[in-house]
N, CA, C and O atoms as a Maestro MAE file, in Angstrom:
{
 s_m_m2io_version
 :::
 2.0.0
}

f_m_ct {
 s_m_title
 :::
 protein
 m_atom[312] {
  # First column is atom index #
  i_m_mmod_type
  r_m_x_coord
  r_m_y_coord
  r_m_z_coord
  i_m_residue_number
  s_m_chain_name
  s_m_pdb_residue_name
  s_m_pdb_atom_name
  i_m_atomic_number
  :::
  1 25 -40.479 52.397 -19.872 1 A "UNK " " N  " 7
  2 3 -41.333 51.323 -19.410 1 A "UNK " " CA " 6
  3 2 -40.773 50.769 -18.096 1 A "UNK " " C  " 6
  4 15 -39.612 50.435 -17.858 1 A "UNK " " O  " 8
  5 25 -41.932 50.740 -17.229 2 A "UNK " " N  " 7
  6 3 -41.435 50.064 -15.888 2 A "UNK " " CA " 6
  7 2 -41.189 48.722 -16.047 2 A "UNK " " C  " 6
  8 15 -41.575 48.208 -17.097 2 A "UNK " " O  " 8
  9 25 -40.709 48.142 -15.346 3 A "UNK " " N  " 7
  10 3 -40.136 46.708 -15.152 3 A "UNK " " CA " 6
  11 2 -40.252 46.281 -13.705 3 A "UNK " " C  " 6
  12 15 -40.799 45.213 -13.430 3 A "UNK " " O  " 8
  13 25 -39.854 46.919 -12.952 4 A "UNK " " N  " 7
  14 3 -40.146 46.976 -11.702 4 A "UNK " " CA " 6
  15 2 -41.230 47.487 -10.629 4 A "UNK " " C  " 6
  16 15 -41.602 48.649 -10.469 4 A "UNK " " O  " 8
  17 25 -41.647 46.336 -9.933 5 A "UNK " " N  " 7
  18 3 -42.798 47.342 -9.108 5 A "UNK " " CA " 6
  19 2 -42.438 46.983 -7.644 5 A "UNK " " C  " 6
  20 15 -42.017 45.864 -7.350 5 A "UNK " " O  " 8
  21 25 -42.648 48.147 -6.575 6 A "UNK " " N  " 7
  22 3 -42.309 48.036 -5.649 6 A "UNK " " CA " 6
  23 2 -43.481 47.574 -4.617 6 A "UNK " " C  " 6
  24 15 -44.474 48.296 -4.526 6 A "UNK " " O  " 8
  25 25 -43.396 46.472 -3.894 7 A "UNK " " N  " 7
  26 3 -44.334 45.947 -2.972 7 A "UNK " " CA " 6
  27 2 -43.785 45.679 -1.577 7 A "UNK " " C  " 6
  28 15 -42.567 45.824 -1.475 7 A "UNK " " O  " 8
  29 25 -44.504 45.286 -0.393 8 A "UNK " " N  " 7
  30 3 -44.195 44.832 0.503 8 A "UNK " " CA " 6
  31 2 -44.634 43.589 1.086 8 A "UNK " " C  " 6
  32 15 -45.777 43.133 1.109 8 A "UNK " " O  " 8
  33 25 -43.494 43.068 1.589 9 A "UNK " " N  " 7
  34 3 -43.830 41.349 2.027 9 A "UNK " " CA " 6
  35 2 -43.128 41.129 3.381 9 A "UNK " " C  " 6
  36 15 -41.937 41.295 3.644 9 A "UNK " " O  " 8
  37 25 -44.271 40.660 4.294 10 A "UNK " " N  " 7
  38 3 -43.467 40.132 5.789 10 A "UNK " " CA " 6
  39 2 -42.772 38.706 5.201 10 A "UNK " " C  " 6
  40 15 -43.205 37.916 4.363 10 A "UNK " " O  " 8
  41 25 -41.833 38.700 5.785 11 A "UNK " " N  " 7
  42 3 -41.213 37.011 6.142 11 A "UNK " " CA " 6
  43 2 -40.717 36.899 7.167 11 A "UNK " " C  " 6
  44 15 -40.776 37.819 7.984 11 A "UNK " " O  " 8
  45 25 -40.116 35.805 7.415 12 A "UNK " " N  " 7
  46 3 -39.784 35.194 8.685 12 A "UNK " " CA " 6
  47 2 -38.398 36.088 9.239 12 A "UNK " " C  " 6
  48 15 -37.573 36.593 8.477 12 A "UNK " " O  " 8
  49 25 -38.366 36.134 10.267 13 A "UNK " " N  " 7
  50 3 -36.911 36.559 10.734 13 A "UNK " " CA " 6
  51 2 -35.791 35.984 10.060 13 A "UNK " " C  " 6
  52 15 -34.991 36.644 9.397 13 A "UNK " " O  " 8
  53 25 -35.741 34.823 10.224 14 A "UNK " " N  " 7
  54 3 -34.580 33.771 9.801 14 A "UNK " " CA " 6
  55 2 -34.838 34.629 8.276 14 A "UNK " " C  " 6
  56 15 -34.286 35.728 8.218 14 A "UNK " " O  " 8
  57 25 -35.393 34.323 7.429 15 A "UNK " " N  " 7
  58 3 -35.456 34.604 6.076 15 A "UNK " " CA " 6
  59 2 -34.570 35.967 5.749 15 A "UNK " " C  " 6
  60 15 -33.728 36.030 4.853 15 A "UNK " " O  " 8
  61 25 -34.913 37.012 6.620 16 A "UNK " " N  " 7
  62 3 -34.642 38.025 6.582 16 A "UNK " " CA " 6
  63 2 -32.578 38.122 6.965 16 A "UNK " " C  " 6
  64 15 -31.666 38.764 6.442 16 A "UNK " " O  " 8
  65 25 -32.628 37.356 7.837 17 A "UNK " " N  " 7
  66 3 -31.158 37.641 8.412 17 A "UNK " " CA " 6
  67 2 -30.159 36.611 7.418 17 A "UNK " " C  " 6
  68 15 -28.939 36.571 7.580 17 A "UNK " " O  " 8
  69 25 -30.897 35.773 6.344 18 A "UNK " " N  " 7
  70 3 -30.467 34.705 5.762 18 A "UNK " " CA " 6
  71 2 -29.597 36.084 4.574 18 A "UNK " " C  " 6
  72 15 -28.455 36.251 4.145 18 A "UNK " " O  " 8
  73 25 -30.909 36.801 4.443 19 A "UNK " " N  " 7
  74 3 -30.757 38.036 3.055 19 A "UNK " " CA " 6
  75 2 -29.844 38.650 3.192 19 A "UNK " " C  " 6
  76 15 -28.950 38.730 2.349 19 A "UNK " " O  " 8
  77 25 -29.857 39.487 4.778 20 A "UNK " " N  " 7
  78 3 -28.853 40.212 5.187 20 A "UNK " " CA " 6
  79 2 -27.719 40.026 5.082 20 A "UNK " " C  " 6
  80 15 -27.069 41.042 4.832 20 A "UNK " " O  " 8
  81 25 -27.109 39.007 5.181 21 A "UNK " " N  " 7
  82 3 -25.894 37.920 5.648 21 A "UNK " " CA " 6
  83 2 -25.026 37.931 4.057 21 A "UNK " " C  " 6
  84 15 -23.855 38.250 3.853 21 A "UNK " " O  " 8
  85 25 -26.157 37.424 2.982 22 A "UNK " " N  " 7
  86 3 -25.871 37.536 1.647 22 A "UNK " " CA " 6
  87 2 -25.254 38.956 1.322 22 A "UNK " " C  " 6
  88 15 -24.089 39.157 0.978 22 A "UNK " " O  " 8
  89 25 -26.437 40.089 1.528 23 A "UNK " " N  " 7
  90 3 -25.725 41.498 1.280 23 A "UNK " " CA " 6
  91 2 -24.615 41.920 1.911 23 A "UNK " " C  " 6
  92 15 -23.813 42.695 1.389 23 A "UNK " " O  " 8
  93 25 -24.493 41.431 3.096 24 A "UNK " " N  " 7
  94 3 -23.392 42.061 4.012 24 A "UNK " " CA " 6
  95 2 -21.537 41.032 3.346 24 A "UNK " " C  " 6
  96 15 -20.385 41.461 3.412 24 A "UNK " " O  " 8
  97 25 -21.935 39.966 2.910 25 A "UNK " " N  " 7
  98 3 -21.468 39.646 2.272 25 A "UNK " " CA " 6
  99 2 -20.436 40.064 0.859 25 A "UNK " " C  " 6
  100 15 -19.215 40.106 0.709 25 A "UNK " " O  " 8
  101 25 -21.516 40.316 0.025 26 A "UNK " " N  " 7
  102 3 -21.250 40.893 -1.303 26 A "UNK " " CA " 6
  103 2 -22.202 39.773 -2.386 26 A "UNK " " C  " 6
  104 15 -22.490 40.075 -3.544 26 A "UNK " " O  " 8
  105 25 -22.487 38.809 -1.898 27 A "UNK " " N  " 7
  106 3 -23.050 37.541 -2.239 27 A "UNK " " CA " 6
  107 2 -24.369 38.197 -3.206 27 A "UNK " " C  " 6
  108 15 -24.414 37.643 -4.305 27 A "UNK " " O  " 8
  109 25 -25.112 38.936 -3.067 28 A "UNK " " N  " 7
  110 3 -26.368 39.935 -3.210 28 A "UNK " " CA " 6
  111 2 -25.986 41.097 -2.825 28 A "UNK " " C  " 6
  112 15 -25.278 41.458 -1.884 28 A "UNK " " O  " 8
  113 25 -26.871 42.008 -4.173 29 A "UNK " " N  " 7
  114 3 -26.643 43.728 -4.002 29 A "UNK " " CA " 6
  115 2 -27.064 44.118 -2.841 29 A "UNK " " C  " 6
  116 15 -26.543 44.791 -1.951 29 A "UNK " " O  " 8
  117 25 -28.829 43.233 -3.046 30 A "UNK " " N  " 7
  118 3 -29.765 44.521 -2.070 30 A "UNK " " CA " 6
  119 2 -30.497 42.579 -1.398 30 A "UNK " " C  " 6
  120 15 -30.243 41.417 -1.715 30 A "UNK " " O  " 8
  121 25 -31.427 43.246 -0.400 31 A "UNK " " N  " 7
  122 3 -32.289 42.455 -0.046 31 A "UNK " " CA " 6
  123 2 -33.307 42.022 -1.292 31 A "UNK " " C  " 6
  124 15 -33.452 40.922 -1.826 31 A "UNK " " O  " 8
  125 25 -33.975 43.329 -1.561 32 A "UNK " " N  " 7
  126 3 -34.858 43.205 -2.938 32 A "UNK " " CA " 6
  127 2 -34.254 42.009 -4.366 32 A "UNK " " C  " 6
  128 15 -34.816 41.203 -5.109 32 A "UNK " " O  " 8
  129 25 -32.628 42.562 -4.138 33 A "UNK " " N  " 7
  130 3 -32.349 41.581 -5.036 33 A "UNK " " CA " 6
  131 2 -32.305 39.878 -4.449 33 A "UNK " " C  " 6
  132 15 -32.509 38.869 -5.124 33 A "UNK " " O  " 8
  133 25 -32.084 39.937 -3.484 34 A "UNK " " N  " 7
  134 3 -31.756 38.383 -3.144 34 A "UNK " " CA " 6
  135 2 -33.596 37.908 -3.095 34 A "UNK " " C  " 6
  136 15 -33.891 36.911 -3.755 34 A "UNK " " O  " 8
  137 25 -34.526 38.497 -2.469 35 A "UNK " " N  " 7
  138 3 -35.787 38.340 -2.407 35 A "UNK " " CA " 6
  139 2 -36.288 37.872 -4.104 35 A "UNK " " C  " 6
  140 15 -37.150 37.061 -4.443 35 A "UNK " " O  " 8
  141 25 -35.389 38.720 -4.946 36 A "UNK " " N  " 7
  142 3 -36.307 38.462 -6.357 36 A "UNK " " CA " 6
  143 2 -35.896 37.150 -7.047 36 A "UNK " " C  " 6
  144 15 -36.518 36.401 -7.799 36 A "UNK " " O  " 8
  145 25 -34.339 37.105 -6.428 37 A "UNK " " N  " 7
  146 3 -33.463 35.424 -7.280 37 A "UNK " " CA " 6
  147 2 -34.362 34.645 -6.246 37 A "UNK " " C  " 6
  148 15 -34.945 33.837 -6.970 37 A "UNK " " O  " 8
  149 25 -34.684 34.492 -5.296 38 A "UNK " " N  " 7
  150 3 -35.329 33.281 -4.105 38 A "UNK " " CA " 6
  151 2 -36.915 33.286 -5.263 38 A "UNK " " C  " 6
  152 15 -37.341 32.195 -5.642 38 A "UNK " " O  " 8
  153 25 -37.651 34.635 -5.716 39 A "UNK " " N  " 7
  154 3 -38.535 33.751 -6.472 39 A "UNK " " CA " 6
  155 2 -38.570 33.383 -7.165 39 A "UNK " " C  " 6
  156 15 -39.174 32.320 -7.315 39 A "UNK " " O  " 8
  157 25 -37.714 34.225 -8.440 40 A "UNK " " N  " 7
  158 3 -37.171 33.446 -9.566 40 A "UNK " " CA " 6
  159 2 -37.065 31.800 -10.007 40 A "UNK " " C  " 6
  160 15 -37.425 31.239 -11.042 40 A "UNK " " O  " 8
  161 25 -36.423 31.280 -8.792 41 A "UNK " " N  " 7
  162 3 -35.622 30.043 -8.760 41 A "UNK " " CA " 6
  163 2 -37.237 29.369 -8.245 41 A "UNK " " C  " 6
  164 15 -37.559 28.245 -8.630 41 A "UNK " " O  " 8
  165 25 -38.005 30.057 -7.504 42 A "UNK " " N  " 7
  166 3 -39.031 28.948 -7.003 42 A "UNK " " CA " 6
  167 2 -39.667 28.861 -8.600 42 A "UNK " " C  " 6
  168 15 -39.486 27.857 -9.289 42 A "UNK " " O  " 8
  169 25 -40.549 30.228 -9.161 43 A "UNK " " N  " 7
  170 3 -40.878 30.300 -10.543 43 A "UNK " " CA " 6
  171 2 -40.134 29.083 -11.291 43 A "UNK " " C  " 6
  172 15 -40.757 28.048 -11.526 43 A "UNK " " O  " 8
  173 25 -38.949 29.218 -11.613 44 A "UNK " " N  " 7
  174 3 -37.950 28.109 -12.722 44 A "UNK " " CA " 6
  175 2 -38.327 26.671 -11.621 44 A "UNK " " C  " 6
  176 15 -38.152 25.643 -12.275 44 A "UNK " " O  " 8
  177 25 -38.503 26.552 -11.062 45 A "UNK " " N  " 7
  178 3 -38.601 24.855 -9.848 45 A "UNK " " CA " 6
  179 2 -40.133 24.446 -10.662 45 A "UNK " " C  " 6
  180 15 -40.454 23.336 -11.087 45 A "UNK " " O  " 8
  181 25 -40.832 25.572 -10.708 46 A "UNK " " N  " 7
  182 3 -42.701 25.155 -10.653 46 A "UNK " " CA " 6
  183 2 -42.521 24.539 -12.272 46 A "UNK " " C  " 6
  184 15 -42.953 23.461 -12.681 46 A "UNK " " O  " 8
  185 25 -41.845 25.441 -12.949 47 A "UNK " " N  " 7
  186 3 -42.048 24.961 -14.702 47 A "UNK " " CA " 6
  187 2 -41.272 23.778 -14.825 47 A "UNK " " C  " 6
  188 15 -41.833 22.709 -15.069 47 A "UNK " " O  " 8
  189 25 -40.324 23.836 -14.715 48 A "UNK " " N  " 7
  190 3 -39.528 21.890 -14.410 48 A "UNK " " CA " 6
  191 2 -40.350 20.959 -13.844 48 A "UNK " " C  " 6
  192 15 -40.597 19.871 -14.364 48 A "UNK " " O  " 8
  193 25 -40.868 21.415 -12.596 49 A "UNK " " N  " 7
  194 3 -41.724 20.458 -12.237 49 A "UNK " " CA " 6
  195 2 -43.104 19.570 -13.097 49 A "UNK " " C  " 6
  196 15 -43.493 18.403 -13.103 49 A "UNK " " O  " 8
  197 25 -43.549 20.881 -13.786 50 A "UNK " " N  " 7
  198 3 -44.929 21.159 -14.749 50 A "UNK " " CA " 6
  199 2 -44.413 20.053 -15.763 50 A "UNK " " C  " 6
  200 15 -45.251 19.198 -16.047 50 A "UNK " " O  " 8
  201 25 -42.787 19.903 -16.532 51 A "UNK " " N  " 7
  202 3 -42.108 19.421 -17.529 51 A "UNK " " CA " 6
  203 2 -41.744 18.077 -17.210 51 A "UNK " " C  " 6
  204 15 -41.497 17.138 -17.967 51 A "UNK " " O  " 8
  205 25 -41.751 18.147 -15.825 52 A "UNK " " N  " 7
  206 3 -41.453 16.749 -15.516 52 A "UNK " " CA " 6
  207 2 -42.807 15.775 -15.454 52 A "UNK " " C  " 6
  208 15 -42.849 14.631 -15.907 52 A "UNK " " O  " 8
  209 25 -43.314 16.098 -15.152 53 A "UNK " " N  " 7
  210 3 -45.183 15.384 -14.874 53 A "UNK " " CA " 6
  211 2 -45.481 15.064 -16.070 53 A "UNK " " C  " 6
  212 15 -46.098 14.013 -16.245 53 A "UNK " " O  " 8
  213 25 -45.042 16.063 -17.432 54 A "UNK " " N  " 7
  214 3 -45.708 15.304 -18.327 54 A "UNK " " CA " 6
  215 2 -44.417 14.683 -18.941 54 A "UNK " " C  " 6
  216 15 -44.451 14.304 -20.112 54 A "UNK " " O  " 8
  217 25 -43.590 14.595 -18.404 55 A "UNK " " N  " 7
  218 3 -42.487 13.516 -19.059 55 A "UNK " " CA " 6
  219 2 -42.995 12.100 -18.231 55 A "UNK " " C  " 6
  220 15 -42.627 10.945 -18.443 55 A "UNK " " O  " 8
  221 25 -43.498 12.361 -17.707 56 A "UNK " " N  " 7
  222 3 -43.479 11.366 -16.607 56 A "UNK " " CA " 6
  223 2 -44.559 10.294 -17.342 56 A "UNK " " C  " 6
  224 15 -44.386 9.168 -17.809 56 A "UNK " " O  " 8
  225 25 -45.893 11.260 -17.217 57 A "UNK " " N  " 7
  226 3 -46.463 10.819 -18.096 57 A "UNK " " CA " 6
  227 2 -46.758 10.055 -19.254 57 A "UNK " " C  " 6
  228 15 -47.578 9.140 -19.317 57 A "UNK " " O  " 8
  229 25 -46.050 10.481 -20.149 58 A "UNK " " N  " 7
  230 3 -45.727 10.233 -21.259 58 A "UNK " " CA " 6
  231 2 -45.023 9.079 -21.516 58 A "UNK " " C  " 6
  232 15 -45.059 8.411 -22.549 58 A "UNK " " O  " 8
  233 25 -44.132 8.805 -20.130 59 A "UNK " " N  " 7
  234 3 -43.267 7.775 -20.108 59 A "UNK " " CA " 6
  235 2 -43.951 6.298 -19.112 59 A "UNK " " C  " 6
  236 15 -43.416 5.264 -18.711 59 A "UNK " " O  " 8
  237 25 -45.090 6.744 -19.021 60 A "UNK " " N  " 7
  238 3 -46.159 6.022 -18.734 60 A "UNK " " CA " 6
  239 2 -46.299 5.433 -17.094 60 A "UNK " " C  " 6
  240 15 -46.549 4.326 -16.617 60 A "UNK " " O  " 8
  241 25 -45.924 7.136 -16.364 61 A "UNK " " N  " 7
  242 3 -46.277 6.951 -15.239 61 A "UNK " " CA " 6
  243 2 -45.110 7.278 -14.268 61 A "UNK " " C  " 6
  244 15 -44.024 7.695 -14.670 61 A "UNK " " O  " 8
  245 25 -45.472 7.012 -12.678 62 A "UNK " " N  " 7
  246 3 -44.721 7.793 -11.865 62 A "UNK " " CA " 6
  247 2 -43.132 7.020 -11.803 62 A "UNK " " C  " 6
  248 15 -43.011 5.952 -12.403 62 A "UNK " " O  " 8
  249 25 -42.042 7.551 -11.126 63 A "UNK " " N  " 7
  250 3 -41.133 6.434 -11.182 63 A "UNK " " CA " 6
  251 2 -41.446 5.753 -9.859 63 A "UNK " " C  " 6
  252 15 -42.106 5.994 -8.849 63 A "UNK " " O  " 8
  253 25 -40.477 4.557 -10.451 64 A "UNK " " N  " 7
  254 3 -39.982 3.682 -9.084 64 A "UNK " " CA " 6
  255 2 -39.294 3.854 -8.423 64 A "UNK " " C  " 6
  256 15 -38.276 4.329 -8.926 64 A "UNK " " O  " 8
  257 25 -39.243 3.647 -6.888 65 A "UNK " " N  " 7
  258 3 -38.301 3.792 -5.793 65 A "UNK " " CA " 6
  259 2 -36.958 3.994 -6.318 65 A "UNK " " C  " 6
  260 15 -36.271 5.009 -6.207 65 A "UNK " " O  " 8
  261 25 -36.670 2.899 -6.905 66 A "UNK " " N  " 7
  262 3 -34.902 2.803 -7.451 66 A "UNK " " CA " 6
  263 2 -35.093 3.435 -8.465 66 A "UNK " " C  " 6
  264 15 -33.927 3.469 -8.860 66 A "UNK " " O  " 8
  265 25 -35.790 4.103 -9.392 67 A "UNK " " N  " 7
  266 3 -35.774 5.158 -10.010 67 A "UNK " " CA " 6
  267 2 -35.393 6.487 -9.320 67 A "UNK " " C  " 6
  268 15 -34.519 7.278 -9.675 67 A "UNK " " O  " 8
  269 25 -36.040 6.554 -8.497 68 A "UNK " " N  " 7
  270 3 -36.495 7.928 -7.666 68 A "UNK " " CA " 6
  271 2 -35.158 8.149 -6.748 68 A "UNK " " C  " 6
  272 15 -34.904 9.292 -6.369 68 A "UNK " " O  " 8
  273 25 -34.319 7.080 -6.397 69 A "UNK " " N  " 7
  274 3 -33.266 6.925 -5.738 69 A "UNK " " CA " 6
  275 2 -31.961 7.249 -6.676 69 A "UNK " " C  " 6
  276 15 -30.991 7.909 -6.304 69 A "UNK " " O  " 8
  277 25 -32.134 6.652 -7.969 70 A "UNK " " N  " 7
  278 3 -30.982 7.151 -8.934 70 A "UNK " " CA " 6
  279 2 -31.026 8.457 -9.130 70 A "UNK " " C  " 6
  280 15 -29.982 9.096 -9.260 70 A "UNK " " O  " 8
  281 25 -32.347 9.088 -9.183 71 A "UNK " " N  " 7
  282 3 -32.192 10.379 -9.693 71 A "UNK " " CA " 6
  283 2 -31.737 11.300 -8.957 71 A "UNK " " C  " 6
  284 15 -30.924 12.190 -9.205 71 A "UNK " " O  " 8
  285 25 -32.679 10.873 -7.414 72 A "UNK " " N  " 7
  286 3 -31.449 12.117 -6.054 72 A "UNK " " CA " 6
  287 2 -30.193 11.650 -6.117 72 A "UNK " " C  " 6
  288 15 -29.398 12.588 -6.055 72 A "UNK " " O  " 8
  289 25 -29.637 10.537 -6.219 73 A "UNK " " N  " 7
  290 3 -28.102 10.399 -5.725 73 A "UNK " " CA " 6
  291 2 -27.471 11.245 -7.309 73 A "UNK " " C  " 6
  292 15 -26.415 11.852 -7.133 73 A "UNK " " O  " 8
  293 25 -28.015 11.293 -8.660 74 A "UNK " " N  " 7
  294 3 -27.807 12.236 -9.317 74 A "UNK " " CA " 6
  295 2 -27.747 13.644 -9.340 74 A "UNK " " C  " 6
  296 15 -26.794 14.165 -9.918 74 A "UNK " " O  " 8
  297 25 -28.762 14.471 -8.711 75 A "UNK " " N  " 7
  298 3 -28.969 15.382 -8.737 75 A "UNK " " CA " 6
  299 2 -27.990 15.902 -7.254 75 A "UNK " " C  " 6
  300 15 -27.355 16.956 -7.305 75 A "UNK " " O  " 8
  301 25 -27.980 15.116 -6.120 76 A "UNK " " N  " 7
  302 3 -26.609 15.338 -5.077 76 A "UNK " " CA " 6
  303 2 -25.130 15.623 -6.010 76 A "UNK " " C  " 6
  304 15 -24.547 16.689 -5.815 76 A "UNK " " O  " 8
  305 25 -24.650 14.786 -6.860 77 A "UNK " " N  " 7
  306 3 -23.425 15.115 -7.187 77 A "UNK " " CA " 6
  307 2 -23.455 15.752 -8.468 77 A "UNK " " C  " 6
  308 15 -22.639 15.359 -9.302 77 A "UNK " " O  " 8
  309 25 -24.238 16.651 -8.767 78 A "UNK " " N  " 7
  310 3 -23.672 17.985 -9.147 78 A "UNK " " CA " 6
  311 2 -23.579 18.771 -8.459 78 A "UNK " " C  " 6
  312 15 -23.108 19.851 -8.816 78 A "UNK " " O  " 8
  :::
 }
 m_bond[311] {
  # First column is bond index #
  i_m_from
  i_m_to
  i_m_order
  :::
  1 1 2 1
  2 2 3 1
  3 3 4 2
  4 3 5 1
  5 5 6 1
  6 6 7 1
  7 7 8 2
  8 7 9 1
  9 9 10 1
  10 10 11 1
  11 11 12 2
  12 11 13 1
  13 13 14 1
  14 14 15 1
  15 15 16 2
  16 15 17 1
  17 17 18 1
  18 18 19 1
  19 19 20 2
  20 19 21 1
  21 21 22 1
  22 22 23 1
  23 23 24 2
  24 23 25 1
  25 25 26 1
  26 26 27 1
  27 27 28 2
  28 27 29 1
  29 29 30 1
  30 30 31 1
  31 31 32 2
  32 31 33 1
  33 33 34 1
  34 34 35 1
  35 35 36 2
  36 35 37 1
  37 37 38 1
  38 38 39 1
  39 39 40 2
  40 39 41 1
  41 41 42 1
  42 42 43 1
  43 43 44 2
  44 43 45 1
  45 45 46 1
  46 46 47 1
  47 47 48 2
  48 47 49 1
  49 49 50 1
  50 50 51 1
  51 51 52 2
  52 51 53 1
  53 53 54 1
  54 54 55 1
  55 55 56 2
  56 55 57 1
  57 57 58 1
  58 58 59 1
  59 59 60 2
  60 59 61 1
  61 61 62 1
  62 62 63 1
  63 63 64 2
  64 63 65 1
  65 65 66 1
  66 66 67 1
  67 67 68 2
  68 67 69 1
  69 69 70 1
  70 70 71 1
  71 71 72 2
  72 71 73 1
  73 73 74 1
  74 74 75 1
  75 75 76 2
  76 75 77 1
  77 77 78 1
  78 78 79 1
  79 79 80 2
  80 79 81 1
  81 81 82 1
  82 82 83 1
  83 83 84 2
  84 83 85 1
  85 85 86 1
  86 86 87 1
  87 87 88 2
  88 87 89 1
  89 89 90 1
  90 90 91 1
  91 91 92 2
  92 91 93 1
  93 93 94 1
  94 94 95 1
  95 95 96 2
  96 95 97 1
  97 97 98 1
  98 98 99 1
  99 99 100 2
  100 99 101 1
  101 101 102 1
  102 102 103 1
  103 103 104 2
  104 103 105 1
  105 105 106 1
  106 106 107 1
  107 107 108 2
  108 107 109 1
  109 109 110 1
  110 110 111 1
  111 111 112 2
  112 111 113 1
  113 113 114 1
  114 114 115 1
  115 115 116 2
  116 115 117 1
  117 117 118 1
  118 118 119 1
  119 119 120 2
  120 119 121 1
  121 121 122 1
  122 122 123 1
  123 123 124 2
  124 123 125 1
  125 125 126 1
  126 126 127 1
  127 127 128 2
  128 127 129 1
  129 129 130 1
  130 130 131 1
  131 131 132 2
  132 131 133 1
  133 133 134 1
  134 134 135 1
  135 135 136 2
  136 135 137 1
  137 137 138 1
  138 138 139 1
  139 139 140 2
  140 139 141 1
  141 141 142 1
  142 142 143 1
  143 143 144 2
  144 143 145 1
  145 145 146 1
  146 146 147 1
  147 147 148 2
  148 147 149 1
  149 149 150 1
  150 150 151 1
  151 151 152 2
  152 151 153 1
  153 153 154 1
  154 154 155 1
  155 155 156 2
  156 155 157 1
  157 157 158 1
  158 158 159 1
  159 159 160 2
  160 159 161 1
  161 161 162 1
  162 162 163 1
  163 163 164 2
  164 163 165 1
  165 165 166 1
  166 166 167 1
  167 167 168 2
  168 167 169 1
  169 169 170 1
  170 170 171 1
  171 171 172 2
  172 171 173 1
  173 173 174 1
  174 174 175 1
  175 175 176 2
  176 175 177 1
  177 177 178 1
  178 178 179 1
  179 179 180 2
  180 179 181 1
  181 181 182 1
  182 182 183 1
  183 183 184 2
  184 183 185 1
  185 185 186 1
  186 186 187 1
  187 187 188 2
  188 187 189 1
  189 189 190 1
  190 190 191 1
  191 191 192 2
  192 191 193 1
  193 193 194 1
  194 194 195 1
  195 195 196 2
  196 195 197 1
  197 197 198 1
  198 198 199 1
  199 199 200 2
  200 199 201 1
  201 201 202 1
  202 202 203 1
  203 203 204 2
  204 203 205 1
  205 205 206 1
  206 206 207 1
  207 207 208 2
  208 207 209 1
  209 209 210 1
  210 210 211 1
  211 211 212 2
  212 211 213 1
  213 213 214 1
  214 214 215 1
  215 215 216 2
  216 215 217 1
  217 217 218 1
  218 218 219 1
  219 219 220 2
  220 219 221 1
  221 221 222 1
  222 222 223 1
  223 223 224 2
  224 223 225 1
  225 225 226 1
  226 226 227 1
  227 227 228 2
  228 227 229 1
  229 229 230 1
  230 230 231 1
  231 231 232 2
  232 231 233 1
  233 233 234 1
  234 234 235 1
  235 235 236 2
  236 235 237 1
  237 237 238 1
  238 238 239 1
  239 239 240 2
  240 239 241 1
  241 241 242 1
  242 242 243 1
  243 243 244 2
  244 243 245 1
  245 245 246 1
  246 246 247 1
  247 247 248 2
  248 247 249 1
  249 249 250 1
  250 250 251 1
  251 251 252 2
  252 251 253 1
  253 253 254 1
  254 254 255 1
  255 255 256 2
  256 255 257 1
  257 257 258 1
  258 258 259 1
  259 259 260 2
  260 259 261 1
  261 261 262 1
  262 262 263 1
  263 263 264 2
  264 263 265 1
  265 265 266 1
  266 266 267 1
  267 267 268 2
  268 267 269 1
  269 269 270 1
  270 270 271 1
  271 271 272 2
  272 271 273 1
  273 273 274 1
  274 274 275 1
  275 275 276 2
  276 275 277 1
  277 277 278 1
  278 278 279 1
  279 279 280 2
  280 279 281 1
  281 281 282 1
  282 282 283 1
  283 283 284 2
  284 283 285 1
  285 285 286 1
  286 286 287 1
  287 287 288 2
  288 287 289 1
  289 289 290 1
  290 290 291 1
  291 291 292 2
  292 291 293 1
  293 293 294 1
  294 294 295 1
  295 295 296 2
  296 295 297 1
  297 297 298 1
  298 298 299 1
  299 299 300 2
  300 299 301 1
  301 301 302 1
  302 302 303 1
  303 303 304 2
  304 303 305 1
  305 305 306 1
  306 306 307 1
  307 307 308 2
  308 307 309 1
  309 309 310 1
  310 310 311 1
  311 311 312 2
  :::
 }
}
């Protein structure tokens, strides 16, 4: 069973030399691989996000500034 399918995608220069830099590195195998963790991580961002809205929700609405301020100066120091 395949798992993998092979496609093609333009991106930006920068994007590209960002990849390179990683492989030439050791940081990432291949380009393909660093290309697939960059969507991965957007994929895992969209469902947190999805989890957060209805926490949000639930908790009866958007936060407040000094909410919204505790949580970046949280999420900075990890």
């Amino acid at each position: 069973m395949r798992t993998k399918t092979r496609v093609t995608v333009t991106v930006p220069d920068a994007v590209l030399e960002a990849a390179r830099r990683d492989v030439d590195s050791g940081a990432a195998t291949s380009v393909s691989a660093w290309l697939t963790q960059a969507a991965e991580a957007k994929a895992r961002r969209e469902v947190l996000d999805d989890i957060l809205d209805e926490l949000l929700e639930a908790a009866g609405g958007p936060l407040t500034d000094k909410e919204t301020m505790w949580a970046r100066s949280q999420l900075r120091a990890q």
